[in-house]
C-alpha positions in Angstrom: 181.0 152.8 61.2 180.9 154.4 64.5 182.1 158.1 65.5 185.0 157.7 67.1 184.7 158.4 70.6 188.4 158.7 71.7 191.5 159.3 69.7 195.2 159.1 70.1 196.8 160.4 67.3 200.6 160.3 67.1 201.4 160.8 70.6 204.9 160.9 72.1 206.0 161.8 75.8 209.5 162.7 76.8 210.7 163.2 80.5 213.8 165.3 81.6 215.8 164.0 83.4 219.4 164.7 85.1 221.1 162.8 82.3 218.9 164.2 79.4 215.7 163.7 77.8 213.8 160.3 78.0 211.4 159.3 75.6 209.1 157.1 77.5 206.3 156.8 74.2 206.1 157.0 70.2 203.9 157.3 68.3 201.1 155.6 70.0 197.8 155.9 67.8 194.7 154.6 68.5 190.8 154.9 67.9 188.3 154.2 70.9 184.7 153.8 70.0 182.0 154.3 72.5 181.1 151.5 74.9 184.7 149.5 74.0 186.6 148.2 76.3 190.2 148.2 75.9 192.8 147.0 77.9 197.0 148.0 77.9 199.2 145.4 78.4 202.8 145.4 78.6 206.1 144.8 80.9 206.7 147.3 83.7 208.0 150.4 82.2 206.5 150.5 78.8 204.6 153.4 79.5 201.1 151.8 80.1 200.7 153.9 82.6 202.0 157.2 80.9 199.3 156.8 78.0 196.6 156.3 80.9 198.2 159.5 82.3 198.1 161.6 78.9 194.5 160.5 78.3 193.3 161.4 81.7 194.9 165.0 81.6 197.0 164.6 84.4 200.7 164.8 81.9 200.5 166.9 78.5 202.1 164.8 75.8 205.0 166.3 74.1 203.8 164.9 70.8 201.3 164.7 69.0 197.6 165.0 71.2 194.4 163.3 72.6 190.5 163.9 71.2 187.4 163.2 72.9 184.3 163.4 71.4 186.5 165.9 68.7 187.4 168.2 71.9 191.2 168.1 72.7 192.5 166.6 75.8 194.9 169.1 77.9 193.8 168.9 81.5 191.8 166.9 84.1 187.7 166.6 83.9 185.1 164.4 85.3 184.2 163.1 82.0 187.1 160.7 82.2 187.3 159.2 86.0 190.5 157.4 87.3 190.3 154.3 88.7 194.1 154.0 90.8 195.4 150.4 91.9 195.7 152.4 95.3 191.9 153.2 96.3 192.6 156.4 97.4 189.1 157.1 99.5 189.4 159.6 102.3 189.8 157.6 106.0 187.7 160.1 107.7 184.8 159.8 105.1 182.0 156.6 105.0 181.8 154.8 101.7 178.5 157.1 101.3 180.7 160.4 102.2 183.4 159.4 99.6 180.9 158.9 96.7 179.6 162.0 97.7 182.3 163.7 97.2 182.3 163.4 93.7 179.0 163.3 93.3 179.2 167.2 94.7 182.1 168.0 92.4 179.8 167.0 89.2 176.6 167.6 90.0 176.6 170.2 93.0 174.1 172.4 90.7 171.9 169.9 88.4 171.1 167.4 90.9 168.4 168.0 94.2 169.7 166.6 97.8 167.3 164.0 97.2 168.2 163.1 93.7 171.7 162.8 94.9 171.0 160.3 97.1 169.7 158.4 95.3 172.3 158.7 92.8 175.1 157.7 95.3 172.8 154.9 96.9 172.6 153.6 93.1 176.0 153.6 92.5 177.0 151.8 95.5 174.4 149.3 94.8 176.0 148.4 91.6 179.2 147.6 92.9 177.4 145.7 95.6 178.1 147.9 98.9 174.9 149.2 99.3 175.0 147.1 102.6 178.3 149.0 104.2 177.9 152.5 102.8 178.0 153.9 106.2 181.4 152.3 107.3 184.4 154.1 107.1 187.6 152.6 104.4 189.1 151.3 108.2 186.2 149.2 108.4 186.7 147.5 105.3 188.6 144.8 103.2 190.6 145.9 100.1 188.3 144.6 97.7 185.2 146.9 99.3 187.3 150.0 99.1 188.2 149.4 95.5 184.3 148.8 94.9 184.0 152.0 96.6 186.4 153.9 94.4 184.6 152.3 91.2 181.5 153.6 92.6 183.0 157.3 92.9 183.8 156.8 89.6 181.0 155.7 88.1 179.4 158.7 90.1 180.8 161.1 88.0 179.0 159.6 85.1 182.1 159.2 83.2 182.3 159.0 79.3 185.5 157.3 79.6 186.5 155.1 82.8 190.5 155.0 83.3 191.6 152.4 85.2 195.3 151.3 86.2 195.5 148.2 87.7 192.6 148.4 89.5 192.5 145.0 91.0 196.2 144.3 91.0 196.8 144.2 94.5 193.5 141.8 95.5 193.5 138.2 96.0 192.8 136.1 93.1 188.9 135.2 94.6 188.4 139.2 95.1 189.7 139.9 91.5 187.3 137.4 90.1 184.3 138.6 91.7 185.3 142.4 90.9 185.5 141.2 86.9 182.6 139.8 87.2 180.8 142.8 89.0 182.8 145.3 86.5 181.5 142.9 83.0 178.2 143.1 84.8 178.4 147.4 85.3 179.7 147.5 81.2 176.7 145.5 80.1 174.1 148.2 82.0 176.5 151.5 81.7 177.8 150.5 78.2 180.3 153.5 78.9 184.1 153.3 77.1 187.1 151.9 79.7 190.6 151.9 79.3 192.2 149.9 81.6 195.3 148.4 82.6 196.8 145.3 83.5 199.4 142.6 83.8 197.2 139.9 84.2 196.7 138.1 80.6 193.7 136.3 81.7 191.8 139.2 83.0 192.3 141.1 79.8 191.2 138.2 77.4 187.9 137.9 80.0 187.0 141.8 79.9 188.3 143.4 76.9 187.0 144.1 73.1 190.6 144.7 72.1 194.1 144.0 73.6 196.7 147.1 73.0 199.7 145.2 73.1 202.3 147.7 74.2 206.0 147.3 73.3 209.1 147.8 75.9 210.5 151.0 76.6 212.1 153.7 76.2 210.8 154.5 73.2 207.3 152.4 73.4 204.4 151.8 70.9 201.7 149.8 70.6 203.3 146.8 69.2 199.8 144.9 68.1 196.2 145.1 68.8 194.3 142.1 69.0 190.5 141.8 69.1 189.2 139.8 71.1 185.3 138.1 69.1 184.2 136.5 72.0 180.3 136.9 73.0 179.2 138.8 76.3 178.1 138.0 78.9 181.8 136.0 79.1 181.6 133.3 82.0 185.2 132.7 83.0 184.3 128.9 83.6 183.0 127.8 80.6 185.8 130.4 78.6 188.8 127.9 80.4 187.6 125.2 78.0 187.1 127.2 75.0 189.5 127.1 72.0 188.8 130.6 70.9 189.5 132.0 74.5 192.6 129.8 74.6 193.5 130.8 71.3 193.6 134.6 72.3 196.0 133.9 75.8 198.0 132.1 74.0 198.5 135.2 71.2 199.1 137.9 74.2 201.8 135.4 75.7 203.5 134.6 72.8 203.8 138.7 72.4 204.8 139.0 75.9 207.6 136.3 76.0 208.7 135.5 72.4 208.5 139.0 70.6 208.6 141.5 73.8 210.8 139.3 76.4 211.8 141.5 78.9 215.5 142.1 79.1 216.8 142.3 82.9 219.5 144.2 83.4 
């Protein structure tokens, strides 16, 4: 059995708020080995996002707590780089200057000037921008400056990637080909990511396990399904395959029979 890499044990979050506390999360628990990749799914305001939050530092949870690597979790550190649906890159900065950024933040002391450019120069090559790391985010379509932030990421040398909806706001052809390039960065990298999405298909295609989350207030993890499929995955020959079938059709039937979201 592997060391577990990351753990949630117990965790709970509460908000205040003008009307009293809200609990957004219970009792979430869950063991992340290195190198899985593990995607949250849930409706809008099941606290996805919160539990990405907690494990990234940036919100304490009020219950229970976060390991990595046995070390508790309590603030922000480059070992665990964010991923936003928003790219976030400075406008002023080229794609180079943004991944430099970072690259200064972590490795300002270890690394030569040489050695760090090669180090950004390699990590824009494997989000394929090598070719346009001296335009600016202006000059750019939304799927180059999310392959950008994913290489500032990936600069920090992250032991856990944390990504929220990192493709959610990119047309469908652009999403495909950053799967493909992200499935592609996994097999080379093998570092741990947690990511989120809404997208059903795009978490059968990239994930090891499925953290099914249930609605809130008060949400849990309401199942985990693994997901046995062999890498590399090729989306094409998946759409005819019984097994991946098998899986979308689970995460739906969690989604719309047992988690149907109420509208008020």
């Amino acid at each position: 059995m592997s060391e577990v890499h990351l753990e949630l044990t117990n965790v709970g979050m509460e908000f205040p708020t003008p009307k009293g506390p809200f609990k957004a999360l219970r009792d979430i628990d869950l063991r992340v080995d290195q190198g899985e990749f593990i995607t949250l799914i849930g409706h809008s305001g099941c606290g996805k996002s919160t539990v990405l939050n907690i494990i990234a530092g940036l919100y304490e949870a009020t219950e229970g707590g976060v390991l990595l690597d046995g070390r508790e979790v309590n603030s922000p550190g480059p070992e665990r780089a964010v991923v936003f649906q928003n790219h976030s890159l400075l406008p002023w900065l080229s794609a180079y200057e943004n991944v430099e950024l970072a690259v200064d933040q972590v490795f300002k002391k270890s690394k030569t000037a040489a050695e760090k450019k090669q180090w950004i120069e390699y990590n824009l090559k494997l989000v394929h921008m090598d070719h346009a790391m001296y335009k600016r985010p202006d000059e750019l379509s939304g799927g180059m400056k999310q392959r950008v932030g994913i290489a500032r990421a990936l600069a920090m040398q992250p032991e856990v990637m944390l990504m929220d909806e990192p493709f959610g706001a990119l047309d469908a052809l652009t999403r495909a080909h950053l799967q493909d390039s992200l499935m592609e960065i996994q097999k080379e990298l093998n570092n741990t990511v947690v990511m989120i999405t809404h997208d059903v298909d795009e978490a059968v295609l990239l994930s090891d396990r499925i953290v099914m989350m249930t609605n809130g207030p008060n949400a849990t993890i309401g199942e985990i399904l693994k997901i046995d499929l062999p890498h590399p995955r090729d989306r094409l020959a998946l759409a005819d395959d019984p097994a991946y079938n098998h899986y979308r059709s689970e995460v739906m039937r969690f989604l719309y029979e047992k988690q149907r979201k109420v509208e008020h």
